[in-house]
N, C-alpha and C positions, 0 to 999 in steps of 0.2 A: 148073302143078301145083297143085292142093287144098291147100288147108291141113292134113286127114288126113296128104298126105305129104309136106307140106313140115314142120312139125315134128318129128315123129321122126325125119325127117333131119336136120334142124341137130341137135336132142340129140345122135344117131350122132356129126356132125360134131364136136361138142364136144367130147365124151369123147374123141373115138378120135384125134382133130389137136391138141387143147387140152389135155388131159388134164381139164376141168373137167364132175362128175358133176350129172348133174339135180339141182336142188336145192340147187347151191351157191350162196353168197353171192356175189356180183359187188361190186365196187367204186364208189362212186359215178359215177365216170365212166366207165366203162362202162355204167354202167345210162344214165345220161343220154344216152349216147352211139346205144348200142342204141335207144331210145325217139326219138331222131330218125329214125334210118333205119329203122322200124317206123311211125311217120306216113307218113315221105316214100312206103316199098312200100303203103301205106293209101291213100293219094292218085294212086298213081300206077294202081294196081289200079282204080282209081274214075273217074281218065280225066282225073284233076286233074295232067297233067304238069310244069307250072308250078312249084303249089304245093310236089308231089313234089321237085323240082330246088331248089328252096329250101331244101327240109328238110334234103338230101343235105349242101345244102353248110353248113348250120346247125352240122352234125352234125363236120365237117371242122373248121370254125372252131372251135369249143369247145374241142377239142383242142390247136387250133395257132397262133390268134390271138394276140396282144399286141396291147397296148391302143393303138399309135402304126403299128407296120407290121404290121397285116393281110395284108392280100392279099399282102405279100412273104412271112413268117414262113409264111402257109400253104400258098401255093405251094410254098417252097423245101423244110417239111419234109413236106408229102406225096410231092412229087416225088423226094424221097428214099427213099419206102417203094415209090413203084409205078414206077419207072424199070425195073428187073428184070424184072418180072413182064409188062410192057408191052412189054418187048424194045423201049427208048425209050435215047436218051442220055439223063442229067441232065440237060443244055440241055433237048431235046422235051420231058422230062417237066414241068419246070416251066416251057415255057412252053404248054402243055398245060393244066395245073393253073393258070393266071396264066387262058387265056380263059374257063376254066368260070367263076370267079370275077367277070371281068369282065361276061359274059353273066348271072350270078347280080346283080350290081351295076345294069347296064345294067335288068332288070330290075323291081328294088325301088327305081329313082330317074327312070326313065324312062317304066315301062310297058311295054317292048318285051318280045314273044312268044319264048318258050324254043323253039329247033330242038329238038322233042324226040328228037332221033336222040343228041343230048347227054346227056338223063336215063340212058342207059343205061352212059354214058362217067363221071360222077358215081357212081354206083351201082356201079359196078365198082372206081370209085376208093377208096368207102366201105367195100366188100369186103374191098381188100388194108388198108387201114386201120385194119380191126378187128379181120383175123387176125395182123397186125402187135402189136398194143395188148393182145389177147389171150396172146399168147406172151409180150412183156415182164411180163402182171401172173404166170403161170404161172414166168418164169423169176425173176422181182424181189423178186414182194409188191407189195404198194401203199401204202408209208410216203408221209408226209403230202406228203415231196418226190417222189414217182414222178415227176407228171407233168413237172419242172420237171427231173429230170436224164435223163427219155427226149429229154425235146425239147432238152434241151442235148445229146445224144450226136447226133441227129439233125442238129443245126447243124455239130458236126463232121465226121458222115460227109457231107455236102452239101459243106463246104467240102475235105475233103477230094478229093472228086470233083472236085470244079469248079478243084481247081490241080493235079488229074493224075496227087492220090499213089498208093502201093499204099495199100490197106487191106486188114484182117486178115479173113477168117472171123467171127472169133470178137467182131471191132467191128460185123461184121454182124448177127449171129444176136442180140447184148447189146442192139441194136434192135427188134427182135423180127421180124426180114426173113430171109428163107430164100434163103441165099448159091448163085448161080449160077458157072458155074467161067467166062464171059465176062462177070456183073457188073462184076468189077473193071477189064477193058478197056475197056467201054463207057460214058466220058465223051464 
């Protein structure tokens, strides 16, 4: 699709899923976050799939990183956003989320060539990621702590999963994930 009609479709998408109108202010990270994954479809568009797959996951990390457990921190709270929507257990999904990472790694320390059948497994990941991130700043605001008690709810809805509990609806949607009625079965 053109870029004619790929944008006034996302606008469409905004307003009408986000509630957020042309024009409005975005958050810093959002913006930073969007501006990744706006390179990576730039590079990917241009045949740069590598570079693309780097950006994707550039774009993941920023969000989800800590400075000592990376690749676990962002594994564990992505796979918490796209487990659902992936019709994945928790386990698949972050260990799912753990190979892009490693494949992103394997790459920036090795050299080794991106399966680009992956760029599109990334890119879909960045998807639910930012409709995710989008919903929380529409339902929250974006006080100075946003980022640091999404990602702490997200470590409990992860741990929650991962030992089997119910969780609520409403612990879902306060992540900004759109609660399926066999999410909460599928650990």
């Amino acid at each position: 699709m053109s870029l004619d009609q790929q944008i006034p479709r996302t606008v469409a998408k905004l307003r009408e899923e986000f509630g957020i109108a042309q024009g409005a202010i975005l958050p810093p990270l959002v913006k930073n976050f969007s501006r990744f994954v706006s390179k990576a479809k730039r590079y990917a568009d241009d045949g740069l799939h590598d570079e693309a797959f780097v950006h994707y996951i550039i774009a993941i990390e920023m969000l989800f990183g800590e400075r000592f457990r990376t690749s676990e921190s962002v594994s564990r709270r992505a796979a918490t956003i796209v487990f659902q929507p992936f019709s994945l257990s928790i386990f698949e999904a972050e260990k799912k989320l753990g190979k892009l990472y490693d494949v992103r790694s394997r790459y920036m320390h090795a050299g080794e060539q991106i399966d680009p059948k992956l760029l599109g497994e990334v890119k879909d990941v960045c998807e639910q990621v930012l409709f995710a991130l989008l919903r929380c700043v529409v339902q929250r605001g974006t006080d100075e702590k946003f980022v640091t008690k999404w990602t702490t709810d997200l470590d409990y809805l992860y741990s929650a999963l991962v030992a089997g509990k119910q969780i609520s609806d409403e612990d879902i949607r306060s992540c900004g994930i759109l609660p399926t009625a066999t999410a909460r079965d599928r650990v």
